[in-house]
C-alpha positions as CSV (number, residue, x, y, z in Angstrom):
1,X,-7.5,81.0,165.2
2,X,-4.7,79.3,163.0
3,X,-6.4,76.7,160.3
4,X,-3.7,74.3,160.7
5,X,-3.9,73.8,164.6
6,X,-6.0,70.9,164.0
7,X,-3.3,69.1,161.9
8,X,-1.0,68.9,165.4
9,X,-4.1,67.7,167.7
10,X,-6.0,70.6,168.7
11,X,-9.2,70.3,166.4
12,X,-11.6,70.7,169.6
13,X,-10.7,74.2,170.0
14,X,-13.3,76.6,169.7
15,X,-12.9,79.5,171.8
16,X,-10.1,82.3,172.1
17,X,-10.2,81.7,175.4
18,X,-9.2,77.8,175.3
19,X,-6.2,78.8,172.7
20,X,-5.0,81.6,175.3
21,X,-4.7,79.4,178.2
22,X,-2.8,76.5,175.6
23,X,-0.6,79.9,174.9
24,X,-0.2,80.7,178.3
25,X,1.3,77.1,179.1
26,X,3.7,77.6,175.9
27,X,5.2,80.5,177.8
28,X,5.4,79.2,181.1
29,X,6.5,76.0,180.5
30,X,8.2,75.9,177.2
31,X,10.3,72.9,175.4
32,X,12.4,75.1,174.4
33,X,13.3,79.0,174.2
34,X,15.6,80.9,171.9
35,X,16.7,84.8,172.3
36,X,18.6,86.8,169.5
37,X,19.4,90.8,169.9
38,X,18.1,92.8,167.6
39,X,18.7,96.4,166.6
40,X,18.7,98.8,169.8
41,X,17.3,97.7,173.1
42,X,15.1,94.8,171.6
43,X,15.6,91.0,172.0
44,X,13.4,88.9,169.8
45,X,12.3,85.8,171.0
46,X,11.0,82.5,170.6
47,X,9.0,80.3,172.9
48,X,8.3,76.1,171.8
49,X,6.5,73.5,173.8
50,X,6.1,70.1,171.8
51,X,2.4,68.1,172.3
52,X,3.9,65.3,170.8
53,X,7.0,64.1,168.8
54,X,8.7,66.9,166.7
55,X,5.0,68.9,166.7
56,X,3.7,71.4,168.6
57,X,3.3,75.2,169.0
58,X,5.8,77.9,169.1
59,X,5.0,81.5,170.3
60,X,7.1,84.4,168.7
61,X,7.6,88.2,170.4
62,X,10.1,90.2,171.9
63,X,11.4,92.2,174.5
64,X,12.1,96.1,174.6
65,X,13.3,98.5,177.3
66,X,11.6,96.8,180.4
67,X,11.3,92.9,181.2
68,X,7.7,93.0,179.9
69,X,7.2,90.3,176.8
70,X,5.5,92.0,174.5
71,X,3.5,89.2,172.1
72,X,3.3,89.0,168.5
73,X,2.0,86.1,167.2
74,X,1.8,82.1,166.9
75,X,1.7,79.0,164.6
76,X,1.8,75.2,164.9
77,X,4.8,73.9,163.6
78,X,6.3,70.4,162.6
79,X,10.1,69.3,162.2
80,X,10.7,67.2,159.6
81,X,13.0,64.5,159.9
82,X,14.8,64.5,156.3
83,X,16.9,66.6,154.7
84,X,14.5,67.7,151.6
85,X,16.8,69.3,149.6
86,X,20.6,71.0,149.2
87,X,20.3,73.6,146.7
88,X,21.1,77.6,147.7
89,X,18.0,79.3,149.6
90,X,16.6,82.8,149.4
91,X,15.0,84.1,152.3
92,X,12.6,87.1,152.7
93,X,10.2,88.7,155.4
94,X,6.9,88.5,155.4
95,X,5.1,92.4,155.3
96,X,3.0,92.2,157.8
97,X,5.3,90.4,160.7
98,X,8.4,89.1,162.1
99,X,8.1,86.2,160.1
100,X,10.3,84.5,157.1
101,X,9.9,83.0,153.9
102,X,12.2,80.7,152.4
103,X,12.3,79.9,148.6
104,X,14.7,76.7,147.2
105,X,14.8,76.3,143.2
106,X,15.1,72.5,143.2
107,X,15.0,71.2,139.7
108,X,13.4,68.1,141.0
109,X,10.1,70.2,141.3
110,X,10.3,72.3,138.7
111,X,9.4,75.7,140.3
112,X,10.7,77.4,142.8
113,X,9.1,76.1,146.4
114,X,8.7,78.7,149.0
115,X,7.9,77.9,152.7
116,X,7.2,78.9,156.0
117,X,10.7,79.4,157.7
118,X,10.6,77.7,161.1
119,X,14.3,78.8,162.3
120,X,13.8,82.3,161.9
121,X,16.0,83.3,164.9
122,X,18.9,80.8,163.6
123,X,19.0,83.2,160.2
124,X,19.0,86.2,161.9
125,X,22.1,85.4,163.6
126,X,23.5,84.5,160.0
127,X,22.4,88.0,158.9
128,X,25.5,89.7,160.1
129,X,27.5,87.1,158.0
130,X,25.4,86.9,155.0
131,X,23.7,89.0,152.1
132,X,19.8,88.1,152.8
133,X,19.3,89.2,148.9
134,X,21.8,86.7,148.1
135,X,21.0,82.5,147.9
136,X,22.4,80.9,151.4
137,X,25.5,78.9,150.1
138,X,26.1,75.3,151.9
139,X,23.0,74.9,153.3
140,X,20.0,71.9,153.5
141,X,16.5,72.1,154.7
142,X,13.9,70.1,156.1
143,X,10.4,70.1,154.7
144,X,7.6,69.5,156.5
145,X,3.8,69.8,155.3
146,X,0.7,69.9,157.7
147,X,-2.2,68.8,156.1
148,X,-6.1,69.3,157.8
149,X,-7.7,67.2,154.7
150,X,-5.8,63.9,153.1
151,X,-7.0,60.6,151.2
152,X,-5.2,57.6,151.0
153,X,-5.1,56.5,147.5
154,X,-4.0,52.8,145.9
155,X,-0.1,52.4,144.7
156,X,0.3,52.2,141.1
157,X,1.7,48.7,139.9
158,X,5.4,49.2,138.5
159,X,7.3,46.7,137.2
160,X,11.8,46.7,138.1
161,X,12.3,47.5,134.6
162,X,9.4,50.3,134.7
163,X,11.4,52.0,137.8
164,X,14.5,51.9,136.2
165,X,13.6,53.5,133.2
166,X,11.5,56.1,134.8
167,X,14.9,57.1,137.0
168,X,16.8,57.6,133.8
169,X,14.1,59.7,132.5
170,X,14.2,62.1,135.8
171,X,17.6,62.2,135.9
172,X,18.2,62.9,131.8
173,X,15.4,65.8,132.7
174,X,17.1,67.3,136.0
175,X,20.4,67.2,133.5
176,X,18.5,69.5,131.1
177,X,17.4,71.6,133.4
178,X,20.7,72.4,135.0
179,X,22.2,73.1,131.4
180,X,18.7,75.6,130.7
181,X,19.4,77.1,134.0
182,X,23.1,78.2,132.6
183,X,22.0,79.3,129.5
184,X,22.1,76.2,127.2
185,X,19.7,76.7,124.4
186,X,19.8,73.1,122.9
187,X,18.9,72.2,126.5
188,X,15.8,74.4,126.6
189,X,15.0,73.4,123.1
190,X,14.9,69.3,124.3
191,X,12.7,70.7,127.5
192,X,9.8,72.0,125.3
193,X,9.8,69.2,123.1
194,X,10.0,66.7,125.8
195,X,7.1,68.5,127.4
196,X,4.8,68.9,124.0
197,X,5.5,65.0,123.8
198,X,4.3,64.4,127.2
199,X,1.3,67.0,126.6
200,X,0.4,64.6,123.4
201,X,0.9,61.7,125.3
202,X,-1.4,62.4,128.2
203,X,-3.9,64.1,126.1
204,X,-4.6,60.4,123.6
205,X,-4.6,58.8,127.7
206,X,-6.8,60.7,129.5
207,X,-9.5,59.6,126.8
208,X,-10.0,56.2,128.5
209,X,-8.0,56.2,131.5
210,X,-8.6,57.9,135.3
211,X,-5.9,60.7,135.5
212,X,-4.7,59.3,138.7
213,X,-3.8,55.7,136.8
214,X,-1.0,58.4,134.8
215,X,0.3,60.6,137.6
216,X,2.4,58.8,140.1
217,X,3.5,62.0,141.8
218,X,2.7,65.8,141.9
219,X,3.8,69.0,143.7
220,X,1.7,72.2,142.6
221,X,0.9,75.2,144.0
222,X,-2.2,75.2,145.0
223,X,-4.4,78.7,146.2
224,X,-3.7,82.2,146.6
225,X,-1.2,81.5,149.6
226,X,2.5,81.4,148.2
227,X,3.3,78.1,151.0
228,X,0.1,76.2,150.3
229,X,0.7,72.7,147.9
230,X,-1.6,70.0,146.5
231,X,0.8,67.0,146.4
232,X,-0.1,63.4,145.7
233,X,3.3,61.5,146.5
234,X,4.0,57.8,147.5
235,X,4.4,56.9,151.5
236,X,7.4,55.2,152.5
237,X,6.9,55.5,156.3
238,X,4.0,55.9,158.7
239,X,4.3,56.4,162.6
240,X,1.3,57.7,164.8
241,X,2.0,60.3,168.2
242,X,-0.6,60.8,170.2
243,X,-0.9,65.1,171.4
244,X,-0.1,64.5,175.5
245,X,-2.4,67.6,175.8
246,X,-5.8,66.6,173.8
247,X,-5.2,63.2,173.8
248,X,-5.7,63.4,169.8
249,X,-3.6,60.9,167.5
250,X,-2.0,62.4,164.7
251,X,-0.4,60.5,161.7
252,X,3.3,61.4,160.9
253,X,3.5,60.3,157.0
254,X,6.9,60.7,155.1
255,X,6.3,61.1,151.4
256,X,8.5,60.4,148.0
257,X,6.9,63.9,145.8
258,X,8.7,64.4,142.5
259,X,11.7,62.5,144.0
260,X,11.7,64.9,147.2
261,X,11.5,63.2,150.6
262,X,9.3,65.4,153.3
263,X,7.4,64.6,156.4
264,X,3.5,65.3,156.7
265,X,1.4,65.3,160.0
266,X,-2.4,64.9,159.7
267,X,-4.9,64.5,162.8
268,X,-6.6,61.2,162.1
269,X,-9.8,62.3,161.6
270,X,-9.0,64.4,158.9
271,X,-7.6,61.6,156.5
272,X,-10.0,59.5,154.6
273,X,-8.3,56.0,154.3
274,X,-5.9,53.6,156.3
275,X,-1.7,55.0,155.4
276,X,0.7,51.9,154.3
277,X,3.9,52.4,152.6
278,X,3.8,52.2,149.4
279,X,0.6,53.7,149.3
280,X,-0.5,57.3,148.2
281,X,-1.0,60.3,150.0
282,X,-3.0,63.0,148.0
283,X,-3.9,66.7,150.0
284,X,-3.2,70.1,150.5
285,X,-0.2,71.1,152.5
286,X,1.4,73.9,154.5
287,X,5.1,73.9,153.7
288,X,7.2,74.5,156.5
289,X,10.9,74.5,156.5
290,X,13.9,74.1,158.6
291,X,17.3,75.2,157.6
292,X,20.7,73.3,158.3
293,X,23.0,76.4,158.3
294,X,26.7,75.3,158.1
């Protein structure tokens, strides 16, 4: 069974045969349901029913010569509600199925961030119109992480003037890194000093103080799985929903990471603390996406 059903309410399931019957319901009385021809006879399909605001589980196969559906495979899934990020977007298929990933080169995170693409039937109508080896030109997405383990950690104390120099540093940094990108050499030359500094810097620090006390934010790739982050990033918004089915309340967090705004779900009983704005989040996320095709 997936590992992240438990981050949209279902933690209590323990049998193939509960998840089939869940499944079952998906296809029988689904939230939604999107169809898109593909080459020859076969029509690829989607089926969604939503437990609970923006969540729930979609179920992904097709249909060939006869009216048959013919089943392929599943996953939770989560819309976010902010546009994450504007720059071009490659997307590829996944080996083994009908899936997609999506990789955005923000600068604002400094590598390139690949997710789980949630729209996948949305892109492959754009296929016709579009080179899939080629970035997607005027285009946005929405991330959104599920999380199955979380803490809640304290806000560091910032002073106004502490903020404002901070934004000029990020902003003189996503400057040089859009000049690297194009080739400028005195650009990457101020990069690798900046970032021996800050080596230096945090190295004399982390003598006496907690690491956590000197890193606001992160965004890192985290395990073997190219779609799996550890973040820690600051809360600006908490909401609960409750799953209609399970009954199971799940925490909808929206997070500032390395000034990127995405939306998190958690089931409650997987996050150690109490969520406030302005507070931390620190866990491991699956990155999903949703693209805004023009």
């Amino acid at each position: 069974m997936h590992r992240y059903l438990r981050a949209i309410g279902f933690s209590k399931i323990e049998k193939r045969s509960e998840l089939k019957k869940i499944l079952n319901d998906v296809l029988q009385n689904p939230t939604e349901r999107q169809y898109v021809s593909m080459s020859g006879d076969s029509i690829a399909v989607e089926y969604r029913k939503e437990f609970a605001d923006s969540l729930g589980l979609s179920v992904c196969g097709s249909y060939e010569d006869d009216t048959e559906f013919d089943y392929e495979y599943y996953y939770p899934y989560f819309i976010g509600g902010n546009v994450s990020s504007s720059e071009d977007i490659v997307v590829e298929r996944h080996a083994e199925k009908d899936s997609f990933a999506g990789i955005c080169d923000d600068l604002k995170v400094g590598v390139s961030l690949i997710f789980y693409l949630q729209n996948r039937l949305d892109y492959i109508k754009q296929q016709n119109n579009n080179d899939s080896d080629k970035p997607i030109p005027n285009t946005s997405v929405n991330f959104a992480g599920l999380s199955v383990s979380g803490t809640i950690m304290l806000p560091l104390e910032k002073k106004p003037e502490q903020v404002i120099v901070t934004q000029k540093v990020e902003k003189n940094r996503t400057d040089l890194l859009a000049a690297a990108r194009k080739g400028d050499e005195e650009a990457m030359e101020n990069l690798t000093l900046d970032d021996m500094d800050t080596y230096n810097i945090i190295s004399r620090k982390i003598l006496k103080d907690d690491i956590l006390t000197l890193v606001d934010t992160y965004f890192m790739p985290y395990g073997v799985e190219c779609d799996q982050y550890s973040v820690l990033g600051e809360i600006s918004d908490v909401r609960v929903v409750l799953n209609q089915l399970t009954k199971e309340e799940i925490y909808i967090i929206t997070l500032n990471c390395n000034d990127i705004t995405f939306d998190i779900c958690i089931n409650q009983k997987d996050l150690m603390g109490e969520p406030a704005v302005h507070r931390r989040f620190k866990g491991v996320v699956w990155m999903q996406g949703h693209i805004n095709f023009s």
